[in-house]
N, C-alpha and C positions, 0 to 999 in steps of 0.2 A: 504494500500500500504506500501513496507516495502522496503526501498531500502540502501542501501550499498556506500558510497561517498567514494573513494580515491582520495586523491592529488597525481597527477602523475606528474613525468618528461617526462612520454612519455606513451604511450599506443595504443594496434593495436588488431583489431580482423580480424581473418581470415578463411574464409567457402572454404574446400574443396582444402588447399592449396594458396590460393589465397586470399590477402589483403584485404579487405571491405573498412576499413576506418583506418585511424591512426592520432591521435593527437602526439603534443609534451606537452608541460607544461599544464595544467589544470586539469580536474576532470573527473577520470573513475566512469560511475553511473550505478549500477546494479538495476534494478526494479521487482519487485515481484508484482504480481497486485493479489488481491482476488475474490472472489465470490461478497463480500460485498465493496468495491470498489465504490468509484462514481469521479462526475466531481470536487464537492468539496474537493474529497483525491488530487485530480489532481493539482487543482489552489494552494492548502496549501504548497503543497511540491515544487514546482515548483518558489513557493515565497522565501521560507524556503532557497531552493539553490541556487538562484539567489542574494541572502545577506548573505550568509552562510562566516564568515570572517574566513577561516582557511588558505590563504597563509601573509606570514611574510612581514613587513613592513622592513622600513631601521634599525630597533632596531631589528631585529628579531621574533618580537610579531606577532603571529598571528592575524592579524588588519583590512586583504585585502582579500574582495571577487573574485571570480573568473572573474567577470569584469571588477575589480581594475585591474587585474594585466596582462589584454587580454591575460587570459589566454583559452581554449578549453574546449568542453565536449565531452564526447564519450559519448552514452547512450547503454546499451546491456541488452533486458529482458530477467531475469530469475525466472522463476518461482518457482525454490526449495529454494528458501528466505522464501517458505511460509511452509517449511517439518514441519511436528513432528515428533520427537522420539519420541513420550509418549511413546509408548507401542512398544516391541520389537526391534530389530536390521533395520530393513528398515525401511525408512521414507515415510511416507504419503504423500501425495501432493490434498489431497481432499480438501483442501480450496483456493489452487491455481484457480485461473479463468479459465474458457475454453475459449479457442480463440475467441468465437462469442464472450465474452464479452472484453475479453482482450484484443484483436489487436484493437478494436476501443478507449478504454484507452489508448492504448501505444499512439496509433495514435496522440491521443489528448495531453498527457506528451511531445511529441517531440515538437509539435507548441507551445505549453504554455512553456513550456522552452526555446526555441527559442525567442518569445517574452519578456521573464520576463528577459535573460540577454543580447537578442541583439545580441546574436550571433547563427549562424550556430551550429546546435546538428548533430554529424556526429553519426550512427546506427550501429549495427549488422544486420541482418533479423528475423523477429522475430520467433519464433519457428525451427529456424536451430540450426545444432550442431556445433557450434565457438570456434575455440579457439582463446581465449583473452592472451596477454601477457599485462605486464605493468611493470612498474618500480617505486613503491609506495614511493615519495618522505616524509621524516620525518623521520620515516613511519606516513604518518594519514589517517585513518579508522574513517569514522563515520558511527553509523546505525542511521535509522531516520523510526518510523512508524510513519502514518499518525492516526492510532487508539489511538496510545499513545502519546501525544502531549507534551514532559516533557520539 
């Protein structure tokens, strides 16, 4: 699993014209799910973000989990997190999961995130075409795979 963490001041996805869901302060989280994927990628990463200290205390240090700070999460799967360019100009997406396995991963990242920080995971749909706006506070960008544990 390979997913993408920003700290937002706000962030909203939208199918078709029309709103899905929108946060204000917290963390916009992109999810890539693989072939090779399990329940394990699921519970590590979902731990991972739910102590993940990237918003600023009163000294401005990054200190405060997104708990700390009640702050929100969007969650919105995509699945070209997992492209290669090795070879030529288009990306591959053959290690990407197909839905049979994937919407039941997602399914599961949503509740285990929900529980590990206690708060409501507000969604996209998954395999719709969304568009996502945000406003990436810092800026901070984290990637996080679950294969590579660094």
């Amino acid at each position: 699993m390979r997913i993408v963490i920003q700290r937002v001041s706000s962030a909203s996805v939208e199918i078709d014209g029309k709103t899905r869901a929108s946060i204000g302060q917290g963390l916009l989280i992109l999810l890539g799910i693989e072939e090779e994927d399990t329940r394990e990628d699921v519970i590590w990463l979902c731990q991972k973000i739910a102590r993940l200290r990237i918003f600023d205390d009163r000294e401005g240090v990054m200190n405060l989990s997104v708990t700390e700070v009640n702050g929100e999460i969007l969650l919105v799967s995509q699945f070209t997190l997992h492209a290669s360019v090795k070879k030529g100009n288009r990306p591959s997406y053959i290690r990407a999961a197909k839905p049979g396995k994937a919407i039941p991963l997602y399914e599961m990242f949503t509740g285990c995130l929900a529980t590990e920080t206690g708060k409501e995971v507000k969604t996209g749909v998954f395999g719709a075409m969304m568009d996502v706006a945000l406003v990436n506070n810092g800026p901070v960008t984290i990637l996080i795979d679950s294969k590579n544990k660094e």
